[in-house]
N, C-alpha and C positions, 0 to 999 in steps of 0.2 A: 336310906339317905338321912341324913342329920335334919333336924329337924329344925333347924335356922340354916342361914349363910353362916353367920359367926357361931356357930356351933360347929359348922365344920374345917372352921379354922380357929382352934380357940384362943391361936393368941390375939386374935384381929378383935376389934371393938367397935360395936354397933352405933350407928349404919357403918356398915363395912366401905371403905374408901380402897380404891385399887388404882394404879398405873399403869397406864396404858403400853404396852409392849411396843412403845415407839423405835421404829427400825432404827439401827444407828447413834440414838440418843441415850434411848432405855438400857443401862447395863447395870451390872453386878452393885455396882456402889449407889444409884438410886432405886433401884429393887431392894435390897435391903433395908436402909432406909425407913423407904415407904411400907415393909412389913415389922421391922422393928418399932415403927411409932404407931402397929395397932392396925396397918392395914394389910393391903395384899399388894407386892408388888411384883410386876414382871419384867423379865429380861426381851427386850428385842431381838431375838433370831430373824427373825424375815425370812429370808429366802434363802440366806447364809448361813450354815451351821458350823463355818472353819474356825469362829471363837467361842463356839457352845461349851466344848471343857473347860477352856479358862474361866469363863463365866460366872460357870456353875462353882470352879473351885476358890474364885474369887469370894463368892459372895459365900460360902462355909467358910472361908478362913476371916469375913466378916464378922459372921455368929458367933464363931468361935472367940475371938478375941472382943466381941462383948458380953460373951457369957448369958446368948439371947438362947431361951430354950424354950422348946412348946411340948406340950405333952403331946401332938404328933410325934410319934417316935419313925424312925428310917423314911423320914421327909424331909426336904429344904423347904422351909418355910416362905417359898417366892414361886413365880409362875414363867411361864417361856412363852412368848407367843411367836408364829408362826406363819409363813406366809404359803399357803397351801400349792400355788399356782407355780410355785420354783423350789421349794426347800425338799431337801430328798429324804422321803421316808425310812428307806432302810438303812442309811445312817445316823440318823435321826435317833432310831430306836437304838441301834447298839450303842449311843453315847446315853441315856437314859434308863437302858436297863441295867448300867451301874449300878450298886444298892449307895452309890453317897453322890449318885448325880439324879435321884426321884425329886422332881419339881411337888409340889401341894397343886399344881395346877397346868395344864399347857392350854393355850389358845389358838382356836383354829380359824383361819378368815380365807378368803376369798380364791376358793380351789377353783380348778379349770371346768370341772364338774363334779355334782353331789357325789358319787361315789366316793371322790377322794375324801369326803367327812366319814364316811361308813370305815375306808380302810384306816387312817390316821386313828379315828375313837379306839376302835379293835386294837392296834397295832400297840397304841399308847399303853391301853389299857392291861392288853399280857405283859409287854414290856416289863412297866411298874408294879404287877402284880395288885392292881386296881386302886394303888394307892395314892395316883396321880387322877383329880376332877380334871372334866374333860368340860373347857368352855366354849361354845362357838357364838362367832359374831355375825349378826343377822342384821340384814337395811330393810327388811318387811316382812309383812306376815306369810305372806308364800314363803318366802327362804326360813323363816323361823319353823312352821308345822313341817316343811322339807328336811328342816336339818335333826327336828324330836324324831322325825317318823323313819330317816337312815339313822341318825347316830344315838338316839336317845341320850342327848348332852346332861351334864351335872346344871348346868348353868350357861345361859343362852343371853348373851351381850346385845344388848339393843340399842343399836347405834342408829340416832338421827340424824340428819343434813347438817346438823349446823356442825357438827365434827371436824377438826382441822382434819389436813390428811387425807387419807383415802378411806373413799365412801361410797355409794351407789350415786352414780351421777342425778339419778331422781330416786326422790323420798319423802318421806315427812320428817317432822320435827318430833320427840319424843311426848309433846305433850296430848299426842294423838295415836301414833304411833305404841308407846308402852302399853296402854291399857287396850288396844286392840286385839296387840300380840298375846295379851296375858288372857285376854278371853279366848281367842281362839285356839291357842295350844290347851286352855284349859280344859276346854272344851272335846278338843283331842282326847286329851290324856285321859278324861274321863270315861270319853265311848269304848277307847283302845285300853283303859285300863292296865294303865301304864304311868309310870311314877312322874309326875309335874317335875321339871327341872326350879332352878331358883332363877331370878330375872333381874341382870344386872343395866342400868340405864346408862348409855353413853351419847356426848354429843351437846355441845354450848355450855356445859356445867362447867362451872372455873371455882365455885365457893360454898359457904356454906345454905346460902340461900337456894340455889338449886341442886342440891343435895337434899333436902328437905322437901320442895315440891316433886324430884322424881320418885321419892319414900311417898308421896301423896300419891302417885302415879299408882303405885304397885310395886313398886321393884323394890328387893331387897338389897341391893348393894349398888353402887355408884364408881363411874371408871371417868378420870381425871386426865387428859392428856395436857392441851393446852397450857394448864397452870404448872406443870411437872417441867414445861421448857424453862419455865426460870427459878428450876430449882440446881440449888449448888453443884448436888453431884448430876446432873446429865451432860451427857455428852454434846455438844453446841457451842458452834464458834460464840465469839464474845461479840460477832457481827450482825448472825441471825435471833443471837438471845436480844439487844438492845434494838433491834425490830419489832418484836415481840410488844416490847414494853414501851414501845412508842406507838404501836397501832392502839385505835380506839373504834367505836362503832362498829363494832365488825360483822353488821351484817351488810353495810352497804361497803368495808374496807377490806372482805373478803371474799372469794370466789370458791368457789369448785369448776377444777377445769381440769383439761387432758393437755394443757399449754404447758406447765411447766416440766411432767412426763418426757414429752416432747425434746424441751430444750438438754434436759438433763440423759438424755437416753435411758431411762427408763421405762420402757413401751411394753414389758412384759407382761403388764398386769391384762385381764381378760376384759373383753367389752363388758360394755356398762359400769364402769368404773373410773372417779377423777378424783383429785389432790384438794382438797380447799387449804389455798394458801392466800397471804398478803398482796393485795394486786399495786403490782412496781412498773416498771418502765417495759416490762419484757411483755407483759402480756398486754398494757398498754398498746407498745408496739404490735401487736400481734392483731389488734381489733381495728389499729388504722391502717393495714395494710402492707405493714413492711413484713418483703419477703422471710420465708423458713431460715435461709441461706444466710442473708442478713441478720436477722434474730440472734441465731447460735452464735453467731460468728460475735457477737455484742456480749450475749451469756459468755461464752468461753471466756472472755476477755474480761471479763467482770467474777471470774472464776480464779483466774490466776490474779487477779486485785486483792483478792483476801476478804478482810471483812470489809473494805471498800466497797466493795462488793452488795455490800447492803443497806449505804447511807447513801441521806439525803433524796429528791426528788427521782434522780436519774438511777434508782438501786433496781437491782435487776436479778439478784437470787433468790430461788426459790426458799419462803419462808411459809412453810407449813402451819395452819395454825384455825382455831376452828373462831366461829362468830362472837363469843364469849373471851376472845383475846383483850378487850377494851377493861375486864377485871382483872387482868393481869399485871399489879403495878409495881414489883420488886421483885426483886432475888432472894430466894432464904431458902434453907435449909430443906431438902425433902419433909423431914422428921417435925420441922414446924410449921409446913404447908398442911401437911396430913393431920394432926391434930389438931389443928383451929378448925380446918373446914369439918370435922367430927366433929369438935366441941358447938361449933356455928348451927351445925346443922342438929345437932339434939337441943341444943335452947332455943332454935323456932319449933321442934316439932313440940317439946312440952309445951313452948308458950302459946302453942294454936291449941293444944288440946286444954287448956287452963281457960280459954274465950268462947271454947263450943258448949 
């Protein structure tokens, strides 16, 4: 194993900033992007892989036409995440073990059962001919020593509660959380003598300030979702982007719940598992008692309103988004979201180490 994160991605630049493989959002044009300006970024699969080749061959004729090269050679310098509990392996693989569709990275989250981490790691790893890191995303220290001890990951994503999205309906927060995990897999690795993965922090981080305290944490590299919603190239109505940037406080103006799931038919995901999104009229409704039947029937109709759909008091579409939404205050560019919060985050960590 490389003996940093950004060693073994060397066009990235330290502390490594990554993109969170937001379903639906996360594609080819801000994956790029976000590895083009230094970091790592990934593409959304989920659970769908019917646009995984375009994807992939979108974001090469991206590189390509900026002349973006890494001394990784027979890599795509971007990552694929993956939704364990629906996306189908065996195809999965045959679109991957192309030699010009090998991601730098796949990400694995919330399978129906651990096995599924053991067959995916394997699977990945012949596939790419072990050229693809294999990262998985963990809500606690069980699931984290669970997932080194089946898949022995490259890199083990540790996501706390405050995470927009989907998460373990109960958690902690990273600032308890991270350095738990890092002891006790370390701890692990050490008796089982077996290689320590690298440990990336995710969950409330929007900037360069907590980019800097989760590198305090332990963790060597940092996963950005929230702040990636209002970046230029992601995929986001112009309805649920300008929710985004109108929520503020978000630990009291966002939830984690199984409500908007619900409304939206998405009910696939495996127990112990909610959404934290923007709480609007739907789940309002939903806490004073108006019926399921009722509810949808208000979503649906606020579904075909468009980005109507998302203003004002009475908004009522699911707006994914984690508690650190309230930093989110403009639209700009992938490429100069990921750079400032780099740049942010190495001028507190030298100016802390300049006062100790």
């Amino acid at each position: 194993m490389a003996s940093s994160l950004t060693a073994a991605y060397p066009w990235t630049t330290s502390p490594l900033i990554s993109c969170a493989p937001m379903r639906l959002i996360a594609n080819a044009s801000l994956a790029a992007a976000v590895s083009m300006a230094g970091g790592l970024g990934f593409i959304g699969a989920g659970s769908d892989i019917s646009t995984l080749s375009s994807e992939l061959s979108k974001s090469r004729e991206i590189f390509s036409k900026s002349n973006f090269t890494t001394s990784k050679s027979g890599i795509l310098p971007v990552g694929v995440g993956f939704l364990l509990w629906g996306a189908p392996l065996k195809d999965t693989l045959a679109i991957l073990s192309k030699p010009e569709n090998i991601p730098a990275a796949v990400w694995l989250f919330a399978p129906r059962d651990q096995t599924q981490l053991r067959d995916w790691a394997d699977g990945v790893r012949k596939a790419t001919a072990n050229k693809t890191k294999i990262w998985i995303q963990v809500t606690s220290v069980r699931e984290a020593l669970d997932a080194v001890k089946i898949a022995k990951p490259d890199v083990l994503v540790v996501q706390g509660t405050d995470a927009g999205g989907h998460g373990a309906a109960q958690g902690a927060g990273i600032v308890s959380l991270v350095p738990e995990t890092i002891d006790a897999v370390t701890e692990h690795c050490k008796t089982a003598s077996t290689t320590l993965p690298f440990f990336v922090a995710t969950g409330g981080i929007s900037d360069g300030r907590g980019v800097a305290a989760a590198i305090c944490l332990g963790a060597q590299g940092v996963c950005l979702g929230t702040r990636y919603l209002a970046a230029t190239e992601a995929t986001i109505a112009p309805g649920y982007q300008d929710a985004v940037l109108r929520a503020s406080d978000g630990g009291t103006t966002t939830i984690r719940s199984s409500v908007y799931d619900q409304l939206r038919g998405t009910t696939e995901w495996p127990a112990g598992y909610g959404g934290r999104g923007v709480l609007n009229a739907s789940f309002r409704d939903h806490e004073s008692g108006v019926s399921f039947e009722d509810n949808k029937k208000l979503y649906e109709e606020a579904v075909a309103s468009g980005d109507k759909g998302w203003e004002g008091d009475r908004a009522r579409l699911t707006t994914y988004a984690g508690t650190g939404v309230g930093l989110v205050k403009g639209v700009e560019p992938a490429e100069a979201i990921t750079r400032k919060v780099q740049s942010d985050a190495a001028k507190i960590l030298n100016e802390t180490r300049a006062r100790l």
